[in-house]
C-alpha positions in Angstrom: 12.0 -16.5 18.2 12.6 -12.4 19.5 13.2 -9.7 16.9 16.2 -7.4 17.7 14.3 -4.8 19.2 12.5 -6.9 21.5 14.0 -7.9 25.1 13.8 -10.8 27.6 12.7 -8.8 30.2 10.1 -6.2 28.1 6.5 -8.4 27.4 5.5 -5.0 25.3 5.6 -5.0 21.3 7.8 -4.5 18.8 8.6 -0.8 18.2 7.9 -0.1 15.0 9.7 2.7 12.9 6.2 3.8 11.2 3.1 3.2 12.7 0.4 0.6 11.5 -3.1 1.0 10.4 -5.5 -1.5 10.5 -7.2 -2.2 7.4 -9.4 -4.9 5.7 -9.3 -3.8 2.5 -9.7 -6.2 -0.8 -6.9 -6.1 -2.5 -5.4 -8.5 -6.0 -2.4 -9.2 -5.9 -0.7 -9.2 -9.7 1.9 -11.7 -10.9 4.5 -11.0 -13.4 2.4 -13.5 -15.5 -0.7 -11.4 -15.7 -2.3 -14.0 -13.5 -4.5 -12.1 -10.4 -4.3 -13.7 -7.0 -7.5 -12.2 -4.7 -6.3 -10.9 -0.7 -7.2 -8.6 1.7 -4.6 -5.8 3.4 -4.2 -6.6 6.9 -2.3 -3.5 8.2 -0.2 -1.0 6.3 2.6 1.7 7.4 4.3 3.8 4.9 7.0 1.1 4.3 5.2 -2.1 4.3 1.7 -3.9 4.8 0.7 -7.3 6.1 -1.3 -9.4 3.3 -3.7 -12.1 3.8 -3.8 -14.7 1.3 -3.9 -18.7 1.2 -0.6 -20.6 1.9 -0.9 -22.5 -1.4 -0.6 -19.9 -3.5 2.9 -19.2 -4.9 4.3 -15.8 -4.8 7.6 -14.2 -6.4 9.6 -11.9 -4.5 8.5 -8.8 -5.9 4.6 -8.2 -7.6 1.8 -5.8 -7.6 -0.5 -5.1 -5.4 -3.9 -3.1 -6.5 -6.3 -2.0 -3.7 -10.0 -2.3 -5.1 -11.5 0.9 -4.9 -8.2 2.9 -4.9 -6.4 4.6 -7.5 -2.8 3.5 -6.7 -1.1 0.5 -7.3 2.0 -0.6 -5.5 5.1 -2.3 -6.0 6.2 -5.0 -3.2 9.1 -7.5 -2.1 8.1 -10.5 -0.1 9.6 -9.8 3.6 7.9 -12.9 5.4 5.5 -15.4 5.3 3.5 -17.3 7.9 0.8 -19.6 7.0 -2.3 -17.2 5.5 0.2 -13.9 6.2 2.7 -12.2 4.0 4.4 -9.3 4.7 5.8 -7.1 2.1 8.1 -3.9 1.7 6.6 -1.2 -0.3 9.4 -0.3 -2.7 6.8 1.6 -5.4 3.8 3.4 -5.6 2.0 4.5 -8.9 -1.3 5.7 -10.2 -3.6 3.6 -11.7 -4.4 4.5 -15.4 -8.1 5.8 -15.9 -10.1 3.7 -17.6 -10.3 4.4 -21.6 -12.9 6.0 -23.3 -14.3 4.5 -26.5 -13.7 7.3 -29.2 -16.8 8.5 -30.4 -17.2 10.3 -33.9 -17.5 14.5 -33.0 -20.8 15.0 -33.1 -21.8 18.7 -35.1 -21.6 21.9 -33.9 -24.2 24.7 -34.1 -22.1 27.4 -35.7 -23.6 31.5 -36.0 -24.7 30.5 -39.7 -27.5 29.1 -38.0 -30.6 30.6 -37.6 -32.6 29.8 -34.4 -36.5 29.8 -34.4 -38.2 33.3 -34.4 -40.2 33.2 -31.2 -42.8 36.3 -31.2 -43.1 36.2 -27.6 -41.3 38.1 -24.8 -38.1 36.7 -23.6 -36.0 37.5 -26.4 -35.1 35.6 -29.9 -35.3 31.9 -30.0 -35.6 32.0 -25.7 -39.5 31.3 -25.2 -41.4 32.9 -22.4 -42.3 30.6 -19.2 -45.4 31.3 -19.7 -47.7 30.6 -23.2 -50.9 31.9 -21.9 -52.7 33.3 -18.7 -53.3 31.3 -15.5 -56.7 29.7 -14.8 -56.6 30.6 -11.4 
């Protein structure tokens, strides 16, 4: 089976319209469900990437896909699928949401109406000297 692009007489390779990387990054991908299918990203160009992930595995035509150890998250639709491959159109791309911070009661403030330690050394008031007493040596 030839793509449109690709001749009889022309053994070279498809001409793509953006250029593929070559990645192996881990990757989940995320069903409307909630469920989270574990792959790895193949390749990926600015409009699409190439997925692997086991043949049994159901997909819709459109779901997330987080890259582990990125901070984006991207929207595809299913383009093909060949045993263990999938490739997929990038129609999205968002941020992933920082993780939440557990809110902590404020802890006090030192305010001027507090009086720091008189020090009666050199160095100023409540700043202590490096030094307490003469060197040994």
């Amino acid at each position: 089976m030839r793509s449109d692009k690709e001749t009889e007489t022309s053994p070279e390779p498809v001409s793509r319209r953006e250029d593929r990387n070559s990645t192996n990054w881990i990757a989940n991908v995320r069903l409307p469900d909630g469920r989270e299918i574990p792959c790895t990203v193949k390749d990926v160009s600015k409009s699409g990437a190439k997925l692997g992930i086991p043949a049994y595995h159901a997909l819709p035509e459109s779901f997330l896909l987080r890259i582990i150890g990125r901070d984006f998250v991207c929207m595809v639709k299913l383009a093909w699928r060949r045993g263990d491959y999938v490739g997929v159109r990038i129609e999205r791309v968002g941020k992933v949401a920082p993780p939440r911070v557990r809110d902590e009661p404020p802890q006090p403030v030192a305010t001027s109406l507090d009086k720091p330690e008189a020090i009666d050394e050199p160095g100023g008031v409540g700043i202590p000297s490096r030094r307490r007493k003469p060197s040994s040596f």
